[in-house]
N, C-alpha and C positions, 0 to 999 in steps of 0.2 A: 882449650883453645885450638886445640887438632882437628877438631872435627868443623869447626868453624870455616876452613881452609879448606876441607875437602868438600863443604857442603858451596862455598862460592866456585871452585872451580867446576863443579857439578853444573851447576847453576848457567855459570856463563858459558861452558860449553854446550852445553845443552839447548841455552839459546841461538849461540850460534849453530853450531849444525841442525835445527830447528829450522832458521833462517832459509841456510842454506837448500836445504829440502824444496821448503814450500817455494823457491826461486825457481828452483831446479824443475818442479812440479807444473810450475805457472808458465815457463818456456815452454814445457815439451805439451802443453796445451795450447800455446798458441801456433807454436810450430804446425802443429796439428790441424786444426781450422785454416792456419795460412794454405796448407797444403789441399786439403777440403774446397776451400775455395779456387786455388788457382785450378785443380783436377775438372773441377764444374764447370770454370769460366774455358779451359779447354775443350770441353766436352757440348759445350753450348756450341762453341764456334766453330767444330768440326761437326756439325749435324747437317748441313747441308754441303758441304765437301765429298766427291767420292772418294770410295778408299786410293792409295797410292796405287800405280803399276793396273792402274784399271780403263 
């Protein structure tokens, strides 16, 4: 019956920091693209701008 107890707590931690990862994973990828995108959308709308101090 001991092993019973180690094998669910296995089990459910395992899903959860499992979880947790793939969350953690799926943020720093859209963070990623958010940032992608906004660098572009900056870099569109300074292309007819001269540089500062010019």
């Amino acid at each position: 019956m001991g092993e019973m107890g180690w094998i669910e707590i296995v089990l459910f931690y395992g899903i959860a920091i499992g979880f947790g990862v793939w969350q953690w994973v799926k943020m720093d990828r859209m963070l990623k693209k958010t940032r992608a995108e906004k660098a572009a959308k900056e870099a569109a709308e300074g292309e007819g701008e001269a540089p500062p101090g010019r």
